[in-house]
C-alpha positions as CSV (number, residue, x, y, z in Angstrom):
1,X,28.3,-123.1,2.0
2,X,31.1,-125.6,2.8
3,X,33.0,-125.1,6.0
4,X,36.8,-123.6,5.0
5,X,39.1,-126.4,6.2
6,X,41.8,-125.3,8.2
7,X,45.4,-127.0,9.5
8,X,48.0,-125.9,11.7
9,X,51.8,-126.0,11.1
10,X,53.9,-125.6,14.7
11,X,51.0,-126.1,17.4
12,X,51.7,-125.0,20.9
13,X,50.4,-122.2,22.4
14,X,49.7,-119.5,19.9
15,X,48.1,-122.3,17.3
16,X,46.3,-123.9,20.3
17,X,44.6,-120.9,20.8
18,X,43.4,-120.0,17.4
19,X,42.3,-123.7,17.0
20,X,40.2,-123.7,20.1
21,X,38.6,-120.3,19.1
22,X,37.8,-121.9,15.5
23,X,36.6,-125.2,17.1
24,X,33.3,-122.9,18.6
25,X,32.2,-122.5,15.0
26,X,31.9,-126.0,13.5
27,X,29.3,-124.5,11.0
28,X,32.3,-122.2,9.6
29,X,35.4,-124.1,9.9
30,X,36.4,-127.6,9.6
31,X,40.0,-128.8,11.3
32,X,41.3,-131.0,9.0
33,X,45.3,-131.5,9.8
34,X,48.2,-131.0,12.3
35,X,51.8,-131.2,11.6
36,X,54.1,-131.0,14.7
37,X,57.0,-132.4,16.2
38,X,55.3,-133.0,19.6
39,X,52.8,-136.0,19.4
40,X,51.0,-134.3,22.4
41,X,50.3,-130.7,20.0
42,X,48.6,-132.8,17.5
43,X,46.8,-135.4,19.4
44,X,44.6,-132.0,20.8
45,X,44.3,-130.7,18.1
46,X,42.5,-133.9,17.2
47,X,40.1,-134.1,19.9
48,X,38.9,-130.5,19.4
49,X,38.2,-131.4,15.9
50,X,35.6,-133.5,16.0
51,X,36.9,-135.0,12.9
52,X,37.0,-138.5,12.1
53,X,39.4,-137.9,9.0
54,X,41.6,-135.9,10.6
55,X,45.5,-136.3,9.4
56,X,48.3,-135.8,11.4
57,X,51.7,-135.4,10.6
58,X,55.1,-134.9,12.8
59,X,56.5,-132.3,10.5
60,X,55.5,-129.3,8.1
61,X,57.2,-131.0,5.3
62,X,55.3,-134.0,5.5
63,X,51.7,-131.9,5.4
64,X,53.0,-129.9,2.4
65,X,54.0,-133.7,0.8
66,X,50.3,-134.5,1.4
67,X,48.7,-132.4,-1.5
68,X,46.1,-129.7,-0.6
69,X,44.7,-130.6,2.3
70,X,43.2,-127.7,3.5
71,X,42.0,-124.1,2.3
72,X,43.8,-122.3,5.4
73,X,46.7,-123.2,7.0
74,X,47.5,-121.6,10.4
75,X,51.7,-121.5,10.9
76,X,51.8,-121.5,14.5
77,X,56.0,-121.5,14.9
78,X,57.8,-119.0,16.5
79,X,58.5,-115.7,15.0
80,X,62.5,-116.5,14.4
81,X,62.1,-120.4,12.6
């Protein structure tokens, strides 16, 4: 079976975390995407990934402009945006 690809919308902290978690099963799950303000939240998300076609984008509405990119997206935001 394919690994599920999975992207994160808003990634500090709380995405951060799931991300690294998911990046310990490569054979599972693929990171595929990042869409933040903060060039810093996506350029880690990046390096964890281990993905060579990995797409980055500074806001949600960009990603969403992008098609279907991945099979799971993570919304990482705070609770009140």
């Amino acid at each position: 079976m394919k690994p599920l690809r999975i992207a994160g919308i808003g990634c500090g902290e709380r995405c951060w975390i799931y991300m690294r978690l998911i990046s310990e099963h490569p054979e599972q799950f693929q990171i595929v995407a990042a869409a933040d303000p903060v060039a810093e939240y996506r350029d880690r998300l990046e390096k964890i990934s281990n993905n060579e076609n990995f797409q980055s984008f500074a806001d949600a509405e960009s990603f969403l402009d992008a098609g279907k990119i991945a099979d799971i997206v993570i919304i990482g935001t705070q609770d009140r945006y």
